[in-house]
C-alpha positions in Angstrom: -120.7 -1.9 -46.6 -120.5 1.5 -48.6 -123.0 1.1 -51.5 -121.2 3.3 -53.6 -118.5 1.0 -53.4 -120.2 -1.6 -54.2 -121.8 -0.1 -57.5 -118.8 0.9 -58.6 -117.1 -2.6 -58.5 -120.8 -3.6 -60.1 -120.4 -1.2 -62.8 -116.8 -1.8 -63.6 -117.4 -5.6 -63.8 -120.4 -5.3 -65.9 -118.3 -2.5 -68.5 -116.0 -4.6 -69.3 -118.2 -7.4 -69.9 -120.6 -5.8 -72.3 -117.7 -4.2 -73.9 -115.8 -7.4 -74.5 -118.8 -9.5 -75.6 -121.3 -7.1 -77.3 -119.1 -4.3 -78.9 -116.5 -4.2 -81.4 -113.9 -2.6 -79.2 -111.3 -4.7 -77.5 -110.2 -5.7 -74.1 -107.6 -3.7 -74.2 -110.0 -0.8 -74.2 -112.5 -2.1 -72.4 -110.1 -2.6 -69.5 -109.3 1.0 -69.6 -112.7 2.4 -69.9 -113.9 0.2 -66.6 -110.6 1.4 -64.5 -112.0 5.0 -65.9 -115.5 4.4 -64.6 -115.0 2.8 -62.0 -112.8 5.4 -60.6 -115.5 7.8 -61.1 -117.9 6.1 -59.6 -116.4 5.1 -56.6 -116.2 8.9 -55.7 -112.3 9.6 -56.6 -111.1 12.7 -58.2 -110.1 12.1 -62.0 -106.5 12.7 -62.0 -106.8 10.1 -58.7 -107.8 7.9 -61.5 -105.5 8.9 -64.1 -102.5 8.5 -61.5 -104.1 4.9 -60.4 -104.2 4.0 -63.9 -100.9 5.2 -65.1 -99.7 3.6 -62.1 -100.6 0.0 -62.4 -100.4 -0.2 -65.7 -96.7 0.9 -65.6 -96.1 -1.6 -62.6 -97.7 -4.5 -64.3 -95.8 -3.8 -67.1 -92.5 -3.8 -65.6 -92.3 -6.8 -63.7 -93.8 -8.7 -66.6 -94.2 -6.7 -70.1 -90.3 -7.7 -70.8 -90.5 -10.8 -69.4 -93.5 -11.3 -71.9 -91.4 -10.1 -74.7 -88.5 -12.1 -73.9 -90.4 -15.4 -73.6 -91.9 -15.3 -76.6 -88.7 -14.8 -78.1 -87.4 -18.1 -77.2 -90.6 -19.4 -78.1 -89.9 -18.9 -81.4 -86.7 -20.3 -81.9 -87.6 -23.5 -80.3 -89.9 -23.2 -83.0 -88.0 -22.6 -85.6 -85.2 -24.9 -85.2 -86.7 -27.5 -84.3 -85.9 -27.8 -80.4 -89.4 -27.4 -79.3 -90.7 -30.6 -81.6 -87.9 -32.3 -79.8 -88.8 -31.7 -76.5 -92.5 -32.6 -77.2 -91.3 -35.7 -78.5 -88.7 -36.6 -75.4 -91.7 -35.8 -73.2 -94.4 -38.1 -75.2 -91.4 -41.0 -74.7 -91.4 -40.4 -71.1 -94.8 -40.0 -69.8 -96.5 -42.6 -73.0 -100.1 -40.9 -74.3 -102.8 -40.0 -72.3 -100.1 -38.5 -69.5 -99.6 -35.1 -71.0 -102.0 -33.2 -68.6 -100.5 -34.8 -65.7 -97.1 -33.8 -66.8 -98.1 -30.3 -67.6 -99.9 -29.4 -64.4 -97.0 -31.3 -62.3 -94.7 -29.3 -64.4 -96.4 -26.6 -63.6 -96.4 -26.7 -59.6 -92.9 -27.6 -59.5 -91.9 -24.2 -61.6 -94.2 -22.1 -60.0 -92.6 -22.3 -56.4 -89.4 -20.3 -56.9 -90.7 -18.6 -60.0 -93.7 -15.7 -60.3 -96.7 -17.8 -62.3 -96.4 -15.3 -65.1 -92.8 -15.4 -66.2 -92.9 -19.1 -65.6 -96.2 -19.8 -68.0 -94.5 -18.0 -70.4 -91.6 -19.8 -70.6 -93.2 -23.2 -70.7 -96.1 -22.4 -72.9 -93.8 -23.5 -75.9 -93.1 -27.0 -74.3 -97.2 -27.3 -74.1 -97.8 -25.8 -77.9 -95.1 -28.3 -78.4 -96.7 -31.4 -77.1 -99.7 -30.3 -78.5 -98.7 -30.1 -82.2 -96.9 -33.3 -81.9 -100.5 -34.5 -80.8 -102.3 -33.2 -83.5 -105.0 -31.6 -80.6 -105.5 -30.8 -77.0 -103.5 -27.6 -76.5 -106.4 -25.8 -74.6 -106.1 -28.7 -72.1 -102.5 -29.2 -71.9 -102.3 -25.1 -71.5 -105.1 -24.8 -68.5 -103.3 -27.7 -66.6 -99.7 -25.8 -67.1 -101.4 -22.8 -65.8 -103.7 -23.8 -63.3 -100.6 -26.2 -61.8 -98.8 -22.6 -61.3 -101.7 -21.1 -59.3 -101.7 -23.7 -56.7 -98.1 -23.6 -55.9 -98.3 -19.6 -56.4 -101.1 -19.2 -53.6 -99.8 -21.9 -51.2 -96.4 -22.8 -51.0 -93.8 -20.4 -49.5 -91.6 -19.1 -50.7 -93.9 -17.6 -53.4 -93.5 -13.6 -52.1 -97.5 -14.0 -50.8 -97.7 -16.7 -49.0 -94.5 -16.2 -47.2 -96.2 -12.6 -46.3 -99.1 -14.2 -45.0 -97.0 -16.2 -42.8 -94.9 -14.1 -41.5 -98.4 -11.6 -41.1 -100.4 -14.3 -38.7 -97.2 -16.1 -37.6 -97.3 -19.3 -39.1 -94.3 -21.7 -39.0 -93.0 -21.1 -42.4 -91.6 -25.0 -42.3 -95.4 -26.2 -41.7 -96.7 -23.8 -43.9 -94.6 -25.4 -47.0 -95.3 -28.8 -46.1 -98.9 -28.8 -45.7 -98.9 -26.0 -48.6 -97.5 -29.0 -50.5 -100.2 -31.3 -49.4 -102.9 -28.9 -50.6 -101.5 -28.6 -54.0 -100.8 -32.4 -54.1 -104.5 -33.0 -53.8 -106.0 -30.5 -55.8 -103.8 -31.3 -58.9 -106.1 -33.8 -59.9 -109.4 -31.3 -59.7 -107.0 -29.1 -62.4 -106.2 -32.1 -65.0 -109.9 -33.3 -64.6 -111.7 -30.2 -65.2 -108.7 -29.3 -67.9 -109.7 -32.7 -69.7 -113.6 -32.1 -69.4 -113.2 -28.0 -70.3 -110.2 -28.7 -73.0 -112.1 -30.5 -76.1 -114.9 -28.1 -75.4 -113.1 -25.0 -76.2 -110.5 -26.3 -78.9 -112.5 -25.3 -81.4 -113.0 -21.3 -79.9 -109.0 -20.9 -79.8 -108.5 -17.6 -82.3 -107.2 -18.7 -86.1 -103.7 -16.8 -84.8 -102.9 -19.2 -81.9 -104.5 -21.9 -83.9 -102.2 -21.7 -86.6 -99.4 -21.1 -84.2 -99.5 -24.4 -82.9 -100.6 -26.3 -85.1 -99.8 -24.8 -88.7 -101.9 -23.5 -91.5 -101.9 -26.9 -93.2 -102.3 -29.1 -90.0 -105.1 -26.7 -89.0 -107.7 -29.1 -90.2 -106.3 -32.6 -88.5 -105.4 -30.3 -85.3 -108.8 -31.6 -83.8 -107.5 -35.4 -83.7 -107.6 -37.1 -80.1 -108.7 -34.4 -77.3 -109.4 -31.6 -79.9 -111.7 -33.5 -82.1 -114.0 -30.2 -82.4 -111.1 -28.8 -84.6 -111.3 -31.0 -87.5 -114.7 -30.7 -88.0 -114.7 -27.1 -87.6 -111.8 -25.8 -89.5 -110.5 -28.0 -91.9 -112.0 -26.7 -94.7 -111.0 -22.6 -93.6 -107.5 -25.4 -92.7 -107.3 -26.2 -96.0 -108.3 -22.9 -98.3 -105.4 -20.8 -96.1 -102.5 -23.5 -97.6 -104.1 -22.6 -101.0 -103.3 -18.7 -101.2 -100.6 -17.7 -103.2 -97.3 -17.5 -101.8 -97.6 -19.5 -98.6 -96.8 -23.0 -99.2 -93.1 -22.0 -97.9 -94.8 -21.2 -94.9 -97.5 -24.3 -94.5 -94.6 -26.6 -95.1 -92.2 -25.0 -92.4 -95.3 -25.3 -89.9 -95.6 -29.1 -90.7 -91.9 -28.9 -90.3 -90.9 -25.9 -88.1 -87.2 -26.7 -89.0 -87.8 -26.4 -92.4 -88.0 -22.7 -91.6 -84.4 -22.5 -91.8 -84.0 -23.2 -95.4 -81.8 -25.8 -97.2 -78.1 -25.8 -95.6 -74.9 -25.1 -97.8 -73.3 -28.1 -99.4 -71.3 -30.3 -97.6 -73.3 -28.8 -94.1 -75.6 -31.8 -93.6 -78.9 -31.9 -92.0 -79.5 -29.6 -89.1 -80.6 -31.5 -85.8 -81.1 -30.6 -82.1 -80.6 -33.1 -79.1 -82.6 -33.4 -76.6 -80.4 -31.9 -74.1 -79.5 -29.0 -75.9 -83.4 -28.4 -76.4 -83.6 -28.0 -73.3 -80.9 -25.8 -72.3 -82.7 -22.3 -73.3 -85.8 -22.9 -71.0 -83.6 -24.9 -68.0 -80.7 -22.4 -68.0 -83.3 -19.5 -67.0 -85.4 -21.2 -64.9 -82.3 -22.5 -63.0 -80.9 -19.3 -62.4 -84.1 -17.8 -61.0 -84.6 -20.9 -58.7 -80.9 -20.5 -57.7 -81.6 -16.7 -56.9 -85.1 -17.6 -54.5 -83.4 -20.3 -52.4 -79.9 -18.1 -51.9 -81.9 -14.8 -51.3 -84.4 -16.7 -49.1 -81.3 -18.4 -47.4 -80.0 -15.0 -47.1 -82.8 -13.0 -45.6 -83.1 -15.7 -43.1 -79.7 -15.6 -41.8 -80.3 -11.6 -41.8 -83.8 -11.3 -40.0 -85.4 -10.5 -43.1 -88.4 -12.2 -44.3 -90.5 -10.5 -46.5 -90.2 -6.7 -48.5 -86.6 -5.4 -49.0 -86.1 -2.8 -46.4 -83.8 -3.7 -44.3 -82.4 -6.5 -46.8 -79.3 -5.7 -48.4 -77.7 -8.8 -50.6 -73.9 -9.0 -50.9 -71.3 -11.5 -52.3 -72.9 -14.2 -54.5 -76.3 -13.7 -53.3 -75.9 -10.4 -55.1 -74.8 -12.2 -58.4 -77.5 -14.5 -58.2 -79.9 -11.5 -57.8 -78.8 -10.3 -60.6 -78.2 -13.6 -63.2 -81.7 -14.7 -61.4 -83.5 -11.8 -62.2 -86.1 -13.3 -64.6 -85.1 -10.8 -67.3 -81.6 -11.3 -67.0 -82.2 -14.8 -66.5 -84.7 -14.4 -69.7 -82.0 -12.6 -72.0 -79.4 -14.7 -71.6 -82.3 -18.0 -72.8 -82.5 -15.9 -75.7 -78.8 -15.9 -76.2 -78.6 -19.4 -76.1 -81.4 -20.3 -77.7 -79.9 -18.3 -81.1 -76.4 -19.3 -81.0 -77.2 -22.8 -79.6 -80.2 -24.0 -81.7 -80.0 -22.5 -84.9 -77.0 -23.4 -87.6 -74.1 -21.8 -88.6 -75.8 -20.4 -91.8 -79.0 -18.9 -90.3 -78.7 -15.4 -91.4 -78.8 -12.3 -89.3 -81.9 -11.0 -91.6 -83.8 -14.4 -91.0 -83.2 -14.0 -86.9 -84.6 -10.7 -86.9 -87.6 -11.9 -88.9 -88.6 -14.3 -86.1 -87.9 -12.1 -83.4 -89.8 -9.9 -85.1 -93.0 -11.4 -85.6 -92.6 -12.6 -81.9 -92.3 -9.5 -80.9 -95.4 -8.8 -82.6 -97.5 -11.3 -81.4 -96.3 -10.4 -78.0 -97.7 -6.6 -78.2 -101.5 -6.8 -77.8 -100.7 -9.9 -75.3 -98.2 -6.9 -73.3 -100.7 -4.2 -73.4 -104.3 -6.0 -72.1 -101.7 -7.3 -69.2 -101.2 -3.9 -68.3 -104.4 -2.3 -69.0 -105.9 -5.2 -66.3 -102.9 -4.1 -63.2 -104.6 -0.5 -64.3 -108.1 -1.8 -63.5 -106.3 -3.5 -60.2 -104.5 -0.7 -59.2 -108.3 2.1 -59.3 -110.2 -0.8 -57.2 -106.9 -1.0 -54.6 -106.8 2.8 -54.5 -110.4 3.0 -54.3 -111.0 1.3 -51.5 -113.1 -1.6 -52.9 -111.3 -4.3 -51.7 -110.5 -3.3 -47.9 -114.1 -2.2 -47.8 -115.0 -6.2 -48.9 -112.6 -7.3 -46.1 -114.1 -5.5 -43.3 -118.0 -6.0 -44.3 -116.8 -10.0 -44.4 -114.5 -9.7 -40.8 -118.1 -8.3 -39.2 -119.7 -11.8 -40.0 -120.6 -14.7 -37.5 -118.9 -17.5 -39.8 -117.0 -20.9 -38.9 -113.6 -19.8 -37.8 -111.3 -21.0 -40.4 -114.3 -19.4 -43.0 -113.3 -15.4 -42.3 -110.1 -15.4 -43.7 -111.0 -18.0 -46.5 -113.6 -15.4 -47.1 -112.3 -12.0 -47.0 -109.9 -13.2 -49.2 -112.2 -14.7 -51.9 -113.9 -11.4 -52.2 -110.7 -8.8 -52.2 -109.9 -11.2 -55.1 -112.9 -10.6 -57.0 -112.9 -7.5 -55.8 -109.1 -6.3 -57.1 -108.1 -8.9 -59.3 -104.2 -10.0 -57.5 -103.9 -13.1 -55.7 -101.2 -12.0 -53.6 -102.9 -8.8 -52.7 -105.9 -10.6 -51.5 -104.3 -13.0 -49.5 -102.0 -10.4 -48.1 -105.0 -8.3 -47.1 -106.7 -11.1 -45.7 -104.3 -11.8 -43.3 -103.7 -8.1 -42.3 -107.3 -8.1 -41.4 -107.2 -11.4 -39.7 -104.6 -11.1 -37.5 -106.1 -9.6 -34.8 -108.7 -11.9 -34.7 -107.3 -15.3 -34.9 -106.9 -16.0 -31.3 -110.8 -14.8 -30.8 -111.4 -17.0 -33.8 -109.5 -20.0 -32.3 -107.9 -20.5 -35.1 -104.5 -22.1 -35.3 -101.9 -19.6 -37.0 -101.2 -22.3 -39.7 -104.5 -23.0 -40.8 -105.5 -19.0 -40.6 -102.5 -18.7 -43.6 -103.8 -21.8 -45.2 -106.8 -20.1 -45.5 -106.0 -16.6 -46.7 -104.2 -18.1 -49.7 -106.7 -20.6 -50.8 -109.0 -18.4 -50.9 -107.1 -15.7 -53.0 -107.5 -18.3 -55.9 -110.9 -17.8 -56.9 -112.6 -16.7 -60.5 -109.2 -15.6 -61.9 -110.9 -13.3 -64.3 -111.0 -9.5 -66.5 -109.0 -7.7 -63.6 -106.4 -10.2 -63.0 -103.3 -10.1 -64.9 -102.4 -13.9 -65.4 -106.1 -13.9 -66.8 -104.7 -12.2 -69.5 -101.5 -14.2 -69.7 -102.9 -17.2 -70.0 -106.1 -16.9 -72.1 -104.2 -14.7 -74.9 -101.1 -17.8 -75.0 -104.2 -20.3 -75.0 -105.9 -17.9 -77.8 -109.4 -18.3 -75.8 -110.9 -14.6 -76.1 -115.0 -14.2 -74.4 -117.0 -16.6 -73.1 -114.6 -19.2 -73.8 -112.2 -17.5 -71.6 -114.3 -17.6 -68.9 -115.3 -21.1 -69.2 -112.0 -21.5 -69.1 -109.9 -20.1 -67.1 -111.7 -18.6 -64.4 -113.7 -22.1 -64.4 -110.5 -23.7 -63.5 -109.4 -21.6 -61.4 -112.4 -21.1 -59.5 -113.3 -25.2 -59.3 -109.3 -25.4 -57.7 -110.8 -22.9 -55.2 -114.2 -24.6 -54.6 -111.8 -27.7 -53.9 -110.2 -25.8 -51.3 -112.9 -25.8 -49.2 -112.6 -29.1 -47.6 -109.5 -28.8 -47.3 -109.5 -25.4 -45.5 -112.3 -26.6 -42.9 -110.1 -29.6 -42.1 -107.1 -27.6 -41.7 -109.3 -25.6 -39.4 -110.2 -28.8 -37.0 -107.1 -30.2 -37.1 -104.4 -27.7 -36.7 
């Protein structure tokens, strides 16, 4: 392997850890000074960099820095009314106590199959702060199992845009592929609600004072530690307690004890101000409809049309092209937003007080938006570097079990670049060629490239980003974490990939 490679995906790694953990300057820095560095180091020209960086961080940004801004959006207005206290109590009614993880990561899976992991945590992340502050604790668990449920389904069930490359790269039936994608995910869901309960109580009392305060309120701050978050209460009730005391903000501690009492008192004669389950509901199942509707119809579509993956020679028409369009998750996105204002709220919430929330939600959206992007930058230099093909071949040149190459080229582009679905898609190009000589079973060489994409989700990953800023877990408590999950889901794998590989 080229050692200059090597060092510079070292050195990269290693920036943005010192930077993040010893220094005063934040990810969102760091992550650009490692894309810069690394870049250097691995022997391309600085503009080269420049254009890398500019690059990925504008691509990031635009399949997700709207969708981002969006969700949070009707975050905020499930908050505010009300809806999202409903929902986390319909949910506590159906699953009983003690369920919550299961119901997150399960959730979790089933969104993440016709919907990208990113605009799909986003919208449920409310349901999860929900559920949490109706608990009093345990959001860091419930949010790991909501994400780590959309890995699995994101790296091994078609038709995920990865996966279905992978299969139609080493020419796996794509009707196998799902099924025994299913089975994979079915069995590692319990590894991500047991390491989510073991990791969860650990961290609750790391998550920043903002998310903290999000979900739980200044004034319930110091009880939010009861059941899984115990930590909490003993660490913050008195900081808890001193923030309801400052001047000016009781209006605010009692609207996060009640998040409808945000709206203020209605006019005479209006009555109380109450949201239904159902209607609860509507702003996150409306959008998440419409984008499942547009996956099956255009995957129905490119079918019929010879079409399988990338969208040259694709061209939707008739009512696959609305769907395209309505399921588009920004469209899909806007219009939960319009429904979530002139369905939740009451006739005499004021324009002003609207724009307030969106406001701040747009603001706590904005550092969240820009380390996304600044980590696709970081992507982007390793990809055009050469980092991760380099990985791929080194691994392809080894005498391993069969069913091991692909599982490992992939692990290592991963760690390499940071994009599950880059990894796995390079995998596959690489092993291609050599699955026959492998004996490997097209199925199982697929199975394997996408398992092993999901390991140590971490700095130069995207969803890393997503997820830990939602969860409010910044460091070494977003490591522990986060990439812990993601890589015990992938050590899980292992067995399962090896059988695949005797068996298929």
């Amino acid at each position: 392997m080229d050692l200059q490679l090597l060092l510079a995906l070292v050195l990269g790694i290693a920036t943005i850890v010192v930077l993040v953990l010893r220094t005063r300057l934040d990810a969102f820095v760091a992550l650009l000074v490692a894309a810069l560095l690394t870049g250097t180091v691995a022997g391309s020209a600085p503009t080269d960099t420049l254009d890398s960086i500019v690059a990925g961080f504008g691509s990031t940004l635009g399949s997700i820095g709207i969708v981002i801004g969006l969700g949070v959006a009707v975050g905020k207005i499930l908050e505010v009314s009300g809806a999202a206290d409903a929902l986390a109590r319909a949910f506590v009614r159906a699953l009983g106590r003690g369920r919550e993880p299961w119901a997150m990561g399960g959730t979790g899976a089933l969104v993440s199959i016709p919907v990208f992991c990113d605009s799909g945590y986003v919208i449920m992340n409310p349901l999860a702060r929900s559920i949490a502050r109706r608990r009093r604790g345990g959001y860091v668990t419930l949010a790991l199992a909501l994400g780590c449920g959309m890995t699995l389904t994101h790296h091994l069930v078609p038709p995920t845009p990865g996966p279905l490359a992978v299969a139609g790269i080493v020419g796996a039936d794509l009707g196998g592929f799902i099924l025994v994608g299913l089975v994979f995910t079915l069995v590692l869901l319990p590894v991500v609600v047991a390491y989510a309960r073991w990791v969860g109580p650990r961290l609750e009392g790391r998550v920043t004072s903002e998310v903290r305060e999000a979900v739980y309120g200044r004034a319930a701050g110091a009880g939010a530690g009861a059941g899984a978050g115990a930590a909490v209460l003993e660490e913050d009730g008195p900081r808890g307690a001193a923030s309801d005391r400052r001047g000016g903000e009781r209006d605010d501690a009692a609207a996060e004890e009640d998040p409808a009492a945000a709206l203020g008192e209605p006019p005479a004669g209006a009555g109380p101000h109450r949201v239904g389950t159902l209607r609860a509901f509507l702003p996150l199942l409306v959008p998440l409809a419409l984008i499942v509707a547009n996956t099956v119809a255009t995957a129905v579509d490119r079918n019929a049309q010879g079409v399988l993956s990338g969208d040259e020679g694709y061209d939707p028409s008739g009512p696959v092209a609305v769907l395209a369009f309505l399921g588009n998750p920004v469209v899909a996105l806007i219009i939960g937003v319009v429904i979530a204002v002139y369905g939740l709220l009451p006739r005499w919430t004021t324009r002003d007080q609207v724009s307030g929330w969106l406001a701040r939600a747009a603001a706590s959206a904005g550092l969240i938006i820009l380390i996304t992007g600044a980590g696709g930058a970081l992507g982007q230099v390793l990809r055009d570097s050469g980092v991760g093909q380099e990985l791929a071949d080194a691994v392809a040149s080894l005498a391993l079990p069969g069913v091991l190459v692909p599982f490992l080229i992939a692990t290592l582009v991963r760690l390499a670049q940071g994009s599950g679905t880059v990894a796995m898609i390079t995998a596959a190009s690489v092993s291609a060629p050599l699955v026959d000589d492998l004996g490997l079973a097209p199925l199982a060489a697929a199975l394997a490239c996408c398992a092993g994409s999901m390991v140590l989700s971490y700095f130069n990953d995207s969803y890393f980003w997503v997820v830990t800023r939602f969860t409010g877990l910044e460091g070494t408590a977003a490591l522990q974490g986060w990439s812990g999950i993601t890589t015990a889901v992938w050590a899980g794998s292992i067995p399962l990939v090896l059988v695949a590989g005797a068996v298929l």
